[in-house]
mmCIF file of the N, C-alpha and C atoms, coordinates in Angstrom:
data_MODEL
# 
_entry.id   MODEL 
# 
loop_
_atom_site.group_PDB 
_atom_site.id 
_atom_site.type_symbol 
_atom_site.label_atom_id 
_atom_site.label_alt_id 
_atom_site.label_comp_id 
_atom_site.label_asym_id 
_atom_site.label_entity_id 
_atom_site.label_seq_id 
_atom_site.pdbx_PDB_ins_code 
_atom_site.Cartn_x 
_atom_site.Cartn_y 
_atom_site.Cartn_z 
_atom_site.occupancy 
_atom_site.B_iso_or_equiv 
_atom_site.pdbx_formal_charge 
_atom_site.auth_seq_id 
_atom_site.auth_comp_id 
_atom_site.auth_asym_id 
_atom_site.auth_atom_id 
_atom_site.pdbx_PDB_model_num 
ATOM 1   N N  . UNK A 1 1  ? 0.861   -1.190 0.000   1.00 0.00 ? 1  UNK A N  1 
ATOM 2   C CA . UNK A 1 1  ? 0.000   0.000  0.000   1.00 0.00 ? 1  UNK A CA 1 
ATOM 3   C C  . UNK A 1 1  ? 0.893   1.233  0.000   1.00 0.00 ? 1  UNK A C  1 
ATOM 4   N N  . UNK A 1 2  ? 0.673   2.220  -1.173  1.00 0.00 ? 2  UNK A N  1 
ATOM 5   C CA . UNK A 1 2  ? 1.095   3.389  -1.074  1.00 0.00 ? 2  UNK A CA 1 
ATOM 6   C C  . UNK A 1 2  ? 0.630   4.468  0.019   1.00 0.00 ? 2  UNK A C  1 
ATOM 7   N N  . UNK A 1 3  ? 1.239   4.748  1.291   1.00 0.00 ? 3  UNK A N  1 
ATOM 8   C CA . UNK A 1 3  ? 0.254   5.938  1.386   1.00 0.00 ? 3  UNK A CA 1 
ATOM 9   C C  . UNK A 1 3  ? 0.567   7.166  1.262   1.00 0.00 ? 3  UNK A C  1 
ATOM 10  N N  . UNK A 1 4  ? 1.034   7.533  -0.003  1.00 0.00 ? 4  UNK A N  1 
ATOM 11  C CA . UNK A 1 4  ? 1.218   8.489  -0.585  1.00 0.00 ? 4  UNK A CA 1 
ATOM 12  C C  . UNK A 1 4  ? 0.333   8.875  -1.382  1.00 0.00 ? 4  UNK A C  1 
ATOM 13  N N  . UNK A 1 5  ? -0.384  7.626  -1.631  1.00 0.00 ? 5  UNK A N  1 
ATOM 14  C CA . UNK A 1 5  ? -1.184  8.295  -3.054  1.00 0.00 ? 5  UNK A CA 1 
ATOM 15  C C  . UNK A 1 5  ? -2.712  8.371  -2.214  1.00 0.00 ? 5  UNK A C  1 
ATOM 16  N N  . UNK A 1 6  ? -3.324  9.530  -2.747  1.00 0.00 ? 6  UNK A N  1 
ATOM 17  C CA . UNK A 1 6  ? -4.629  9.380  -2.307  1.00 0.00 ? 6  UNK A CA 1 
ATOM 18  C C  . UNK A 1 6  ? -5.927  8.792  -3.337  1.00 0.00 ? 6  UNK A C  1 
ATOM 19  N N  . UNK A 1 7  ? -6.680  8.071  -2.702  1.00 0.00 ? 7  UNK A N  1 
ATOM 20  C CA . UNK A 1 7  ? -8.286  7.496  -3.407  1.00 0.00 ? 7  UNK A CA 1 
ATOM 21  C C  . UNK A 1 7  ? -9.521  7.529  -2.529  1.00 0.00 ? 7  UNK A C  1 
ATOM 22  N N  . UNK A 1 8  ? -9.979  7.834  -3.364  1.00 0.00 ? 8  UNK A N  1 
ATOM 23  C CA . UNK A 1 8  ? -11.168 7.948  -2.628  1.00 0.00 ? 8  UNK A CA 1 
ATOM 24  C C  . UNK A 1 8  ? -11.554 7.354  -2.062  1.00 0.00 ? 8  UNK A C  1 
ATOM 25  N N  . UNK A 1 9  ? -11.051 6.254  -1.895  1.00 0.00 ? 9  UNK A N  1 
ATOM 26  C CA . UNK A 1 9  ? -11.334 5.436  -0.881  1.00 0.00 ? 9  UNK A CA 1 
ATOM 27  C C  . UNK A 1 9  ? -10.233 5.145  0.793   1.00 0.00 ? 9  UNK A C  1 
ATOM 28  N N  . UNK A 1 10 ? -9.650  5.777  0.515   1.00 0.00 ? 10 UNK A N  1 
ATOM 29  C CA . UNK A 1 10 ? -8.538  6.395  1.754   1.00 0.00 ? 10 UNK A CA 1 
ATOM 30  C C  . UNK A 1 10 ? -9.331  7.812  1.713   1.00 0.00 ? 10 UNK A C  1 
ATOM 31  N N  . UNK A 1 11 ? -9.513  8.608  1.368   1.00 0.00 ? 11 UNK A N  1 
ATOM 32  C CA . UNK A 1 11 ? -10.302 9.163  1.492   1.00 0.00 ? 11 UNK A CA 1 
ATOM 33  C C  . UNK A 1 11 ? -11.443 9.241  2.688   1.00 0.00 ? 11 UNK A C  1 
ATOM 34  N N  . UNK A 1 12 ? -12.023 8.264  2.234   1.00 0.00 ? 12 UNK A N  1 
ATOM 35  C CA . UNK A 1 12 ? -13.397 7.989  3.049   1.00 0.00 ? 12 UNK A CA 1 
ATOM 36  C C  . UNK A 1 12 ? -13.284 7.416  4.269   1.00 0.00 ? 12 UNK A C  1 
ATOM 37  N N  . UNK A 1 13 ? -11.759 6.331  4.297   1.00 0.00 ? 13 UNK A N  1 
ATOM 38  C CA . UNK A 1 13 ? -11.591 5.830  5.863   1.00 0.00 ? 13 UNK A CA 1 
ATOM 39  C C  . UNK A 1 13 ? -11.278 7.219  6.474   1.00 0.00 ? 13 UNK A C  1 
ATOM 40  N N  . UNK A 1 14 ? -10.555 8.421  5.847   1.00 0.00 ? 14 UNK A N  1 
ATOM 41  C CA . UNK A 1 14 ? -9.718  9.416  6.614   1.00 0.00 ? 14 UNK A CA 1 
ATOM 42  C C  . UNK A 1 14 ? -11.239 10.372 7.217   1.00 0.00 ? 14 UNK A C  1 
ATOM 43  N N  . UNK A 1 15 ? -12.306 9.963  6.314   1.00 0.00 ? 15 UNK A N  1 
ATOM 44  C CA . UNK A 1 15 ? -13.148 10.794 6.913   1.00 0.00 ? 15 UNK A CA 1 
ATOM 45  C C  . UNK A 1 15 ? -14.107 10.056 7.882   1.00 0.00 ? 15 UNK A C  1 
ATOM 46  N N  . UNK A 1 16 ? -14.451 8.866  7.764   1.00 0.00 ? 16 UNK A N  1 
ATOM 47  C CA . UNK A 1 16 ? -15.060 7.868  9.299   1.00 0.00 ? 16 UNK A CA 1 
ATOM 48  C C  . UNK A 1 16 ? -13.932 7.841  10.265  1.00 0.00 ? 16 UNK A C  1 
ATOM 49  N N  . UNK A 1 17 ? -12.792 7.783  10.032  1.00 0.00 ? 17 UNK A N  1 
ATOM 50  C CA . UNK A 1 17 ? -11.871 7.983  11.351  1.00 0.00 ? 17 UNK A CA 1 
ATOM 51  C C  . UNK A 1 17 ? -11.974 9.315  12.071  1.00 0.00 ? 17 UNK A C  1 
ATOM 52  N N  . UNK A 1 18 ? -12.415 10.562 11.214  1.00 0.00 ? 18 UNK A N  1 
ATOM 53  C CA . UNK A 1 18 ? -12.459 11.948 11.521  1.00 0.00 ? 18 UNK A CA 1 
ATOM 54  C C  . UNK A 1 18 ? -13.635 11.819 12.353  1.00 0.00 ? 18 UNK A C  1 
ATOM 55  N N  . UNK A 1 19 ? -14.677 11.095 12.217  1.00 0.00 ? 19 UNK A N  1 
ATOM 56  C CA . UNK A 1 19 ? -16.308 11.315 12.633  1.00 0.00 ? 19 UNK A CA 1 
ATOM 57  C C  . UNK A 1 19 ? -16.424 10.528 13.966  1.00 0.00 ? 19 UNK A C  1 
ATOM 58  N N  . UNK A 1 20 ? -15.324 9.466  13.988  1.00 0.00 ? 20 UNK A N  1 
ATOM 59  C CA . UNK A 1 20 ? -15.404 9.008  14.852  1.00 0.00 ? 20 UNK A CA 1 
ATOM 60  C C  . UNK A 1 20 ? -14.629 9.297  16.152  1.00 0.00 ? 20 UNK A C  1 
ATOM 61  N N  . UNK A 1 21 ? -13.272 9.841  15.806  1.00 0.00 ? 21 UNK A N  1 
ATOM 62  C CA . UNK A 1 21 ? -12.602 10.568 16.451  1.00 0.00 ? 21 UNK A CA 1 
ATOM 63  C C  . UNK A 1 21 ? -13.092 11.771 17.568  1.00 0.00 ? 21 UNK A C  1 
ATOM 64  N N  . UNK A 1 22 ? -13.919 12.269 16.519  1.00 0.00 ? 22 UNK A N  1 
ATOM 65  C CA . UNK A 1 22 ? -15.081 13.813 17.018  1.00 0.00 ? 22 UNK A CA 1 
ATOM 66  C C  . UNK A 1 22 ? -15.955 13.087 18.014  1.00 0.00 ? 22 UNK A C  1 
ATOM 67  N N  . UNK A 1 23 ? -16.409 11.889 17.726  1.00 0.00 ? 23 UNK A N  1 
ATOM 68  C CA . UNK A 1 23 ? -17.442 11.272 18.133  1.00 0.00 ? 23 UNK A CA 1 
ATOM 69  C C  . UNK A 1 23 ? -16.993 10.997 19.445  1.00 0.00 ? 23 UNK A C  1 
ATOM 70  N N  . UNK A 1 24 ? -15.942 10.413 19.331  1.00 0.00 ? 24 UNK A N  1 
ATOM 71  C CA . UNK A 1 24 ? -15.533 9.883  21.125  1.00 0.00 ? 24 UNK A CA 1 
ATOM 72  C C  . UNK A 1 24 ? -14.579 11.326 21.580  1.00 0.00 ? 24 UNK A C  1 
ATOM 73  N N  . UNK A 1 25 ? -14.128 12.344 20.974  1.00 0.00 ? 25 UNK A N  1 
ATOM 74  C CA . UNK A 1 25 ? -13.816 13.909 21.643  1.00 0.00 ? 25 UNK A CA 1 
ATOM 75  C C  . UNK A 1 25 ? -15.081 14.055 22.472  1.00 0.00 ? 25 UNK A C  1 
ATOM 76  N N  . UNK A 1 26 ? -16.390 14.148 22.053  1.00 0.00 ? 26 UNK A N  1 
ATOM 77  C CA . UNK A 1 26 ? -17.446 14.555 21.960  1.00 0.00 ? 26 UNK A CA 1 
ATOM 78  C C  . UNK A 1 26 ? -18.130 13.607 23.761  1.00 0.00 ? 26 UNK A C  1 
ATOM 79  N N  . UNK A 1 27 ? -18.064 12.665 23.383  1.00 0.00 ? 27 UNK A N  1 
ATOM 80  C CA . UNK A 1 27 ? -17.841 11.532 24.361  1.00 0.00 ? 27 UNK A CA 1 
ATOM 81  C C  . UNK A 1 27 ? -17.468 12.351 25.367  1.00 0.00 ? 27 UNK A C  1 
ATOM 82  N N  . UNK A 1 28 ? -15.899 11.974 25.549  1.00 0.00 ? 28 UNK A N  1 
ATOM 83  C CA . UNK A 1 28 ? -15.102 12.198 26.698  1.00 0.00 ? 28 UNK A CA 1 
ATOM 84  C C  . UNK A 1 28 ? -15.735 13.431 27.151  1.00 0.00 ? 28 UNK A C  1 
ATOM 85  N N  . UNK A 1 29 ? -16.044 14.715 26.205  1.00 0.00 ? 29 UNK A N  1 
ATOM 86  C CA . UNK A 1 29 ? -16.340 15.976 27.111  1.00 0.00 ? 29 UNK A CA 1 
ATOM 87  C C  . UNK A 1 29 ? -17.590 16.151 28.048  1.00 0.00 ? 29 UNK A C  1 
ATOM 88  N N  . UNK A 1 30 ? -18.419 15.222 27.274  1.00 0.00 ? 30 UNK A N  1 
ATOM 89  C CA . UNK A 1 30 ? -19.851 15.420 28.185  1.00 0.00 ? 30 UNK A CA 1 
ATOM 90  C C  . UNK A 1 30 ? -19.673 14.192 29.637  1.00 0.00 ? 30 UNK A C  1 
ATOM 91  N N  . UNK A 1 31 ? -18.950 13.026 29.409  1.00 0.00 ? 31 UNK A N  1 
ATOM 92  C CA . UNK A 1 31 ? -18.209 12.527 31.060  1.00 0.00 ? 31 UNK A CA 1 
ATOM 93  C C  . UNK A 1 31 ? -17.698 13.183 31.679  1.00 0.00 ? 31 UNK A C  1 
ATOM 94  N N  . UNK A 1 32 ? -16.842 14.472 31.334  1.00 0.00 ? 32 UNK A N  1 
ATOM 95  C CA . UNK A 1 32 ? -16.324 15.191 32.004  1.00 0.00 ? 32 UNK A CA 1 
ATOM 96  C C  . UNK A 1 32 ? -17.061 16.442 32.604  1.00 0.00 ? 32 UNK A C  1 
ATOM 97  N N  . UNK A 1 33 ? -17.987 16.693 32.310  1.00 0.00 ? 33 UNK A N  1 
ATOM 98  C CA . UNK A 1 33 ? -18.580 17.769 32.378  1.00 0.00 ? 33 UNK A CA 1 
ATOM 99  C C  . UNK A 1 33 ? -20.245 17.118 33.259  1.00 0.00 ? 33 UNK A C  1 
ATOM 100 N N  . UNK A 1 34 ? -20.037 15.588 33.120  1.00 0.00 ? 34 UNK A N  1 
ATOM 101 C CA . UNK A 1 34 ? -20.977 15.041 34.111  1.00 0.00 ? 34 UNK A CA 1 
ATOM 102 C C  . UNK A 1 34 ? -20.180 14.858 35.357  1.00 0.00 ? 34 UNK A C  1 
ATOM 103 N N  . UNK A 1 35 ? -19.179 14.761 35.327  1.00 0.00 ? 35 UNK A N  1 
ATOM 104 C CA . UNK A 1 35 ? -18.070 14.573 36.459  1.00 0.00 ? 35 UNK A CA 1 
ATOM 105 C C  . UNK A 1 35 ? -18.201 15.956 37.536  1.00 0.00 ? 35 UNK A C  1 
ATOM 106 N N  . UNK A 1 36 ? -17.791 16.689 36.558  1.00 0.00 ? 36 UNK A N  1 
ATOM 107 C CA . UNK A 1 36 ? -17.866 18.041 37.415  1.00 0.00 ? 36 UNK A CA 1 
ATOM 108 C C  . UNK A 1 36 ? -19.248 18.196 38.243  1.00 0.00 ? 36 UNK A C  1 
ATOM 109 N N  . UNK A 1 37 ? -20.156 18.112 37.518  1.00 0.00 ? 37 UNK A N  1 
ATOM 110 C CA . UNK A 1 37 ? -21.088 18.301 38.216  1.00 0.00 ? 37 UNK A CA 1 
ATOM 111 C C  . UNK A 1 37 ? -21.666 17.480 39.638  1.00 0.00 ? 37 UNK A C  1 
ATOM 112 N N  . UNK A 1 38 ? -21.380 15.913 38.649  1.00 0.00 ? 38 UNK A N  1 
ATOM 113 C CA . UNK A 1 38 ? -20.814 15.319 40.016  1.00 0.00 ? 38 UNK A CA 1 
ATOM 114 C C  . UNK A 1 38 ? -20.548 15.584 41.372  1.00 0.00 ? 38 UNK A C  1 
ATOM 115 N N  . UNK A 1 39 ? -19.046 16.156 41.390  1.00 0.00 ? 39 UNK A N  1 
ATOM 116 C CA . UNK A 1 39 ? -17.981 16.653 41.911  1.00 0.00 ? 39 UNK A CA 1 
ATOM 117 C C  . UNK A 1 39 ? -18.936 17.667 42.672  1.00 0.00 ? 39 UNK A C  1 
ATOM 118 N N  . UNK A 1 40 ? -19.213 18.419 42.257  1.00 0.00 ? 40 UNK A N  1 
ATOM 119 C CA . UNK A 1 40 ? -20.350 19.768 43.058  1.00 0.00 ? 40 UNK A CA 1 
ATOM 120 C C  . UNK A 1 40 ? -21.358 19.511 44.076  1.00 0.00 ? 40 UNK A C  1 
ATOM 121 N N  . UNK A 1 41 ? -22.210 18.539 43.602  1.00 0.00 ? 41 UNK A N  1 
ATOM 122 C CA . UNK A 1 41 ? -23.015 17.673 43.926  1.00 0.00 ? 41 UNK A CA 1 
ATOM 123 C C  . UNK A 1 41 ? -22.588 17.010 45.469  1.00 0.00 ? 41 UNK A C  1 
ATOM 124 N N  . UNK A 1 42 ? -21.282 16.437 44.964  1.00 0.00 ? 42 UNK A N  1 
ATOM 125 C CA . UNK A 1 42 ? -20.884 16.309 46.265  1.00 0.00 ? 42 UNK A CA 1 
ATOM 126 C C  . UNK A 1 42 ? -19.876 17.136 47.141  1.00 0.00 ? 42 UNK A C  1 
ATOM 127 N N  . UNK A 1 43 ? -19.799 17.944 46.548  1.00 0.00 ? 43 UNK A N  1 
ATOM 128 C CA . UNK A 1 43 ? -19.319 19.508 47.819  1.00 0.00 ? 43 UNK A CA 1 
ATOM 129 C C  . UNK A 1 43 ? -20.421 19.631 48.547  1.00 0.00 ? 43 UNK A C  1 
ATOM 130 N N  . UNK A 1 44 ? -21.488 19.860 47.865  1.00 0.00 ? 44 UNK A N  1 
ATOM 131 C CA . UNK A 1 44 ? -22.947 20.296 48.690  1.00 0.00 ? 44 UNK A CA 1 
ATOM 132 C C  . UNK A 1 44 ? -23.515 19.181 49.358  1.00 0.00 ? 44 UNK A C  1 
ATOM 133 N N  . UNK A 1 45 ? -23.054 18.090 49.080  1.00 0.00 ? 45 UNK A N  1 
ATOM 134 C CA . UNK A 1 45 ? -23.679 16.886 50.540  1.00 0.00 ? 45 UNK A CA 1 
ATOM 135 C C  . UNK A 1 45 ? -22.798 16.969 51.204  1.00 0.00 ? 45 UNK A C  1 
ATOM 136 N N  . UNK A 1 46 ? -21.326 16.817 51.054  1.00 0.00 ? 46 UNK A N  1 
ATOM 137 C CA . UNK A 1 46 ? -20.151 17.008 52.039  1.00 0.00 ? 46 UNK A CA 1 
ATOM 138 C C  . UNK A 1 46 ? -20.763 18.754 53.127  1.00 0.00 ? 46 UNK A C  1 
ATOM 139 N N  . UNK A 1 47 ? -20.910 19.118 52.749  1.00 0.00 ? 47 UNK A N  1 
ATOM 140 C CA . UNK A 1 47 ? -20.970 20.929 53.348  1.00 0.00 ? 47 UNK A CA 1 
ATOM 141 C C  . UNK A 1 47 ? -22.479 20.382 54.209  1.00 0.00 ? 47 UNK A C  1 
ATOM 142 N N  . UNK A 1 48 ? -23.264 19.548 53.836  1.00 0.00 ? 48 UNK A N  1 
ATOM 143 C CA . UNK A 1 48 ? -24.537 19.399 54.198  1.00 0.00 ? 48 UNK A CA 1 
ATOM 144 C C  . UNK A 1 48 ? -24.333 18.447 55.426  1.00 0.00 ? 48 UNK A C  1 
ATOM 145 N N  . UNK A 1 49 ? -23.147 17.090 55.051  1.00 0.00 ? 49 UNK A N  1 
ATOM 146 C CA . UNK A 1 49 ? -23.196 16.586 56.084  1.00 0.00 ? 49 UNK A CA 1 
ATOM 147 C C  . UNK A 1 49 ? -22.506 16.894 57.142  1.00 0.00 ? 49 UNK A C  1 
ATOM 148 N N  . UNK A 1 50 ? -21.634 17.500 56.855  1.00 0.00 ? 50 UNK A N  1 
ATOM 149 C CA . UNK A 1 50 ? -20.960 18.292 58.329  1.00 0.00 ? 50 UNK A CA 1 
ATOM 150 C C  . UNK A 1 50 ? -21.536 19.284 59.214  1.00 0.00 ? 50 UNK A C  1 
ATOM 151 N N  . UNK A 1 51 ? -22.570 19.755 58.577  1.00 0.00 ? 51 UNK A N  1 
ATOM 152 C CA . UNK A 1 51 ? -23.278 20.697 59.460  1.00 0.00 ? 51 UNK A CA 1 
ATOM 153 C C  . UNK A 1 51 ? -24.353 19.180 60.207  1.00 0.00 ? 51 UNK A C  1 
ATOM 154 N N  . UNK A 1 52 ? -24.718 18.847 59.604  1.00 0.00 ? 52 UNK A N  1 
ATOM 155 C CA . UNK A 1 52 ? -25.413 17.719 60.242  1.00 0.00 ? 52 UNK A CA 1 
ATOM 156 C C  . UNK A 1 52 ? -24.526 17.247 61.763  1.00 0.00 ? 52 UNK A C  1 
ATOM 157 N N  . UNK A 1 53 ? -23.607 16.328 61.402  1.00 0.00 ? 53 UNK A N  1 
ATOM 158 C CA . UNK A 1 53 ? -22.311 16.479 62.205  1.00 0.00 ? 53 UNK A CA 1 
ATOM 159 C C  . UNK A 1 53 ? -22.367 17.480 63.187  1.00 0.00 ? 53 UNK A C  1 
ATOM 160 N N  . UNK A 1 54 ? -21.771 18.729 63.033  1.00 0.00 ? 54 UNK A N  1 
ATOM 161 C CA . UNK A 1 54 ? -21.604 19.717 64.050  1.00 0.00 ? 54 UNK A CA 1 
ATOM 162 C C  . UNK A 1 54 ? -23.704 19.937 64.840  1.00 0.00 ? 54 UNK A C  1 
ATOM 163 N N  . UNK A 1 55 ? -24.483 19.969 64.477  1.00 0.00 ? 55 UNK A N  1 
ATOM 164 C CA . UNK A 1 55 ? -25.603 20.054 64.869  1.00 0.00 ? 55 UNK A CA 1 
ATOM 165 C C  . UNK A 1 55 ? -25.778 18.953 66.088  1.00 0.00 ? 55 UNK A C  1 
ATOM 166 N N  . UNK A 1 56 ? -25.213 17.445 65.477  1.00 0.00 ? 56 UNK A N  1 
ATOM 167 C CA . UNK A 1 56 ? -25.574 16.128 66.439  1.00 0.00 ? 56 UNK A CA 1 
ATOM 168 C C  . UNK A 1 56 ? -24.362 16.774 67.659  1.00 0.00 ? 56 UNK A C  1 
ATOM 169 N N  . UNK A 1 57 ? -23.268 17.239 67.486  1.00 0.00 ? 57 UNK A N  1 
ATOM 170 C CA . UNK A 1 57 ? -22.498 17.463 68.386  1.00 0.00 ? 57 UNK A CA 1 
ATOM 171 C C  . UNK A 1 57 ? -22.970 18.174 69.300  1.00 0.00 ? 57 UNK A C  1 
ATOM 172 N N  . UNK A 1 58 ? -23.341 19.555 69.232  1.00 0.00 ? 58 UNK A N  1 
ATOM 173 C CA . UNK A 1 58 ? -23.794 20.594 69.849  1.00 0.00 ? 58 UNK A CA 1 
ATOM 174 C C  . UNK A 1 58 ? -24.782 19.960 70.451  1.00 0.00 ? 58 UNK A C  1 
ATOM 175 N N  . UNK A 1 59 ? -26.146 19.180 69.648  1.00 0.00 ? 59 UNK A N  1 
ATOM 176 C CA . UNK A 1 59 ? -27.058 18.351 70.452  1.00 0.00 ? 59 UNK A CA 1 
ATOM 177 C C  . UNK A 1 59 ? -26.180 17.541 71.752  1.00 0.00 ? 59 UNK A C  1 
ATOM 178 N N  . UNK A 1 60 ? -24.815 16.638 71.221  1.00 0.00 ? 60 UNK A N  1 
ATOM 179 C CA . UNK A 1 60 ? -24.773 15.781 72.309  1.00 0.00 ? 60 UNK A CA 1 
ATOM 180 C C  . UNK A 1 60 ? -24.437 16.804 73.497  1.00 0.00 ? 60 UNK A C  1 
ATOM 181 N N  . UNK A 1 61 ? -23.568 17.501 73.072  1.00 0.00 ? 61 UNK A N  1 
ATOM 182 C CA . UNK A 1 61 ? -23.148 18.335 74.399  1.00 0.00 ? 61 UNK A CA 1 
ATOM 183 C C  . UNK A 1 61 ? -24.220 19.006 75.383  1.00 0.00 ? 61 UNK A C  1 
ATOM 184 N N  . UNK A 1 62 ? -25.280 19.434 75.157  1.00 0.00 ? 62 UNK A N  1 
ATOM 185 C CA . UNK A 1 62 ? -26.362 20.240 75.473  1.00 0.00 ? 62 UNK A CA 1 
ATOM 186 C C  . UNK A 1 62 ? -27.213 19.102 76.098  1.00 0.00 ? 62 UNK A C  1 
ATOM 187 N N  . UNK A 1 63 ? -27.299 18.130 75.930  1.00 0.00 ? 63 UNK A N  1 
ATOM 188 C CA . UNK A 1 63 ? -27.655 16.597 76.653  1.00 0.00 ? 63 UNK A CA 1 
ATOM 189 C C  . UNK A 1 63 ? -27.065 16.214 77.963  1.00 0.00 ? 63 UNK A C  1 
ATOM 190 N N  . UNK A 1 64 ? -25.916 16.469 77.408  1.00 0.00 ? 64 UNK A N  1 
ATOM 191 C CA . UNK A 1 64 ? -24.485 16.170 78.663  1.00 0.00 ? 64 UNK A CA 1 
ATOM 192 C C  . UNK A 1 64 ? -24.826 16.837 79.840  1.00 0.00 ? 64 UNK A C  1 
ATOM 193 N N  . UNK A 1 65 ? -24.925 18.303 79.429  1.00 0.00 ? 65 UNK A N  1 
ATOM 194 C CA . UNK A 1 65 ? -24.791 19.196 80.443  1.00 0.00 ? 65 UNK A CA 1 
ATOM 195 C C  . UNK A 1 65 ? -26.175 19.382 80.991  1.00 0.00 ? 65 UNK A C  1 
ATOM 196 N N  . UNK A 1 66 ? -27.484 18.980 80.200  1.00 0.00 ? 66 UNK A N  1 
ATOM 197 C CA . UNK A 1 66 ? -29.181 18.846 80.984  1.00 0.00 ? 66 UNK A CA 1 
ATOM 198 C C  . UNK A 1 66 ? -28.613 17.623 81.717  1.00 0.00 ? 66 UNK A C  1 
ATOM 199 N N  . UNK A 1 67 ? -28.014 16.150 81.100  1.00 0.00 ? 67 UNK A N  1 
ATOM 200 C CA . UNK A 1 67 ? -27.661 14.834 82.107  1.00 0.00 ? 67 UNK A CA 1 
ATOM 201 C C  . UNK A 1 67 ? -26.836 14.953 83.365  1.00 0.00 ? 67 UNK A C  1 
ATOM 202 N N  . UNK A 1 68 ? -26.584 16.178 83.325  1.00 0.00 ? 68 UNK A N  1 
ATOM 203 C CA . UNK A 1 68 ? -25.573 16.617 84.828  1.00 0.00 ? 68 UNK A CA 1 
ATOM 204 C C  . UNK A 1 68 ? -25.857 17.193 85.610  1.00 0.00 ? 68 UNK A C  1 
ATOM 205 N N  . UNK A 1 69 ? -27.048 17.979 85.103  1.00 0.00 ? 69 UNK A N  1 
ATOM 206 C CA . UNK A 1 69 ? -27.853 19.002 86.037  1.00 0.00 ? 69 UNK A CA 1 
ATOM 207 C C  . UNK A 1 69 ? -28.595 18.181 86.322  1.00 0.00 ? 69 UNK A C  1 
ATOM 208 N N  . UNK A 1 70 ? -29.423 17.331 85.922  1.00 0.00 ? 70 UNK A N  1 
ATOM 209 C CA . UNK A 1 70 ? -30.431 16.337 86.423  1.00 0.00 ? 70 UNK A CA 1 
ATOM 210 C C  . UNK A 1 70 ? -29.959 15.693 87.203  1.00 0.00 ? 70 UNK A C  1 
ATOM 211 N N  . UNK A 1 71 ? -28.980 15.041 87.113  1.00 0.00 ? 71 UNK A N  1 
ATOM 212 C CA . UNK A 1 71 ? -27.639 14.107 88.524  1.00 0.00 ? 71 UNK A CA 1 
ATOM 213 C C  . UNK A 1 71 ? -27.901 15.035 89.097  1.00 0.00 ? 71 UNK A C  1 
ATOM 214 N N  . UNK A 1 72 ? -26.992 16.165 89.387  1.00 0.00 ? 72 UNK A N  1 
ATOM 215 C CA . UNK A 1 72 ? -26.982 16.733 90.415  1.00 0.00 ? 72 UNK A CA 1 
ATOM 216 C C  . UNK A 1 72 ? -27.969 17.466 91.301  1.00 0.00 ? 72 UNK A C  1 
ATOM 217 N N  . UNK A 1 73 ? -29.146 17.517 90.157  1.00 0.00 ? 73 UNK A N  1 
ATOM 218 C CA . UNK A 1 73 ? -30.275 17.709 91.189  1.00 0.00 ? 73 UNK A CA 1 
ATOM 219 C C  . UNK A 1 73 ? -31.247 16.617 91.759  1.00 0.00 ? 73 UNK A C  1 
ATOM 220 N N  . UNK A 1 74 ? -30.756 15.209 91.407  1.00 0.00 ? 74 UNK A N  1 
ATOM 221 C CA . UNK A 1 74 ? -31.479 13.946 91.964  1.00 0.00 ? 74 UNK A CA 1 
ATOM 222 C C  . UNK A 1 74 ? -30.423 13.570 93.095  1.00 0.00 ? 74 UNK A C  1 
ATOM 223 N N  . UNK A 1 75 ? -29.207 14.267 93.302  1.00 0.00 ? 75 UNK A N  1 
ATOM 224 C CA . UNK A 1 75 ? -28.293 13.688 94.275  1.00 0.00 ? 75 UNK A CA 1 
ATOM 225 C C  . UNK A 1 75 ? -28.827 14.373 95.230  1.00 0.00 ? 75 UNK A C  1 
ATOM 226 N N  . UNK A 1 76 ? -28.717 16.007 95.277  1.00 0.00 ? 76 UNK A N  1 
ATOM 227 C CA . UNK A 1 76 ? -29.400 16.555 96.402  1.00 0.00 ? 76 UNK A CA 1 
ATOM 228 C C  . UNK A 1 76 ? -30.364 16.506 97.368  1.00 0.00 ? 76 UNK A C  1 
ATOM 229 N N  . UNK A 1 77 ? -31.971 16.320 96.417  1.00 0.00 ? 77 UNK A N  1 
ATOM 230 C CA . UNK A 1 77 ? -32.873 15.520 96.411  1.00 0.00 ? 77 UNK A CA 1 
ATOM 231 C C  . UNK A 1 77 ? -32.711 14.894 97.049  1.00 0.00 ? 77 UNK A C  1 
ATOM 232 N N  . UNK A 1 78 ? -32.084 13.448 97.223  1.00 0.00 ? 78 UNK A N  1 
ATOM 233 C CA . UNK A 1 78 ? -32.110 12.028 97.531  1.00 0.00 ? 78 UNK A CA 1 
ATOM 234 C C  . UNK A 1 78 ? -30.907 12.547 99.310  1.00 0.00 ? 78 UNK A C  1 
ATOM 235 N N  . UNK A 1 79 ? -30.214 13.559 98.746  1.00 0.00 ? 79 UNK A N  1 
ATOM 236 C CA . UNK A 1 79 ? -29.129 13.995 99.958  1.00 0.00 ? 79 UNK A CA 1 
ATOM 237 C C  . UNK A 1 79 ? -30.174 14.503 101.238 1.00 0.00 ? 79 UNK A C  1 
ATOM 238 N N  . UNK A 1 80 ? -31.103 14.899 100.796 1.00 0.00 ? 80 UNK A N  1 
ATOM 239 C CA . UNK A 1 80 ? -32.198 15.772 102.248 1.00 0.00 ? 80 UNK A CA 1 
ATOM 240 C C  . UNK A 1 80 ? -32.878 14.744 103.282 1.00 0.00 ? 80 UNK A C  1 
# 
């Protein structure tokens, strides 16, 4: 095979290799651009679940400190 010489029929592979080429460019960009969004998607559950997180915390602590006042006012109580 020459591939020097052109036919129309090299030709025509050079242009389904072109279409297909575009075709999977074309591909890859919209995975990538589902990715990103992705990616965002989960910034905003990450950001969502940490406040969740810090909320259960603050809850436990605020528990702690009603569960200590209640001790200490059933010790007294029980002290008379």
């Amino acid at each position: 095979i020459d591939y020097n010489v052109v036919t129309p029929e090299s030709n025509l592979n050079s242009d389904v290799l072109w279409l297909q080429m575009s075709h999977y460019a074309e591909q890859a960009q919209n995975q990538f651009a589902e990715l990103e969004a992705s990616n965002e998607r989960m910034k905003i559950l990450t950001a969502s679940m940490e406040k969740i997180v810090k909320n259960l915390q603050e809850g436990y602590a605020y528990l702690s400190k009603a569960s200590e006042k209640t001790n200490k006012r059933l010790y007294l109580l029980f002290e008379e």
